[in-house]
N, C-alpha and C positions, 0 to 999 in steps of 0.2 A: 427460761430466763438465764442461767447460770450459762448455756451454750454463747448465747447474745452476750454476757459479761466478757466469757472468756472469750470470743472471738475480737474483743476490743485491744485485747493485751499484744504485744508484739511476740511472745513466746506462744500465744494457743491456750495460758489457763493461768487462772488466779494462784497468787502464792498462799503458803500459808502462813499461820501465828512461828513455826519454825525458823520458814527462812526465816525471817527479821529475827528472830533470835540467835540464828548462825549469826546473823551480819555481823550484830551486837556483840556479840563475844569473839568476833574476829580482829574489829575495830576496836576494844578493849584491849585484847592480846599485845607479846611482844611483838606477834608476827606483822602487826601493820603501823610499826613505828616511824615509815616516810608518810602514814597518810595524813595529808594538812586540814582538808575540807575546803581547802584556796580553791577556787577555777580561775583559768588564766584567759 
């Protein structure tokens, strides 16, 4: 089941509870102060 998950992803495998926690504290930081969340 989990081969079948991950072959649906475009990288080959599920993230995990991390990433999203990098993202989280990246998008928080001062390091992503142009990011708006606009799409154009």
């Amino acid at each position: 089941m989990m081969k079948r998950r991950d072959a649906m992803c475009p990288t080959g495998k599920q993230g995990e509870a991390w990433d999203v926690a990098y993202a989280a504290l990246f998008l928080a930081s001062d390091e992503a102060k142009y990011i708006m969340g606009a799409t154009c």
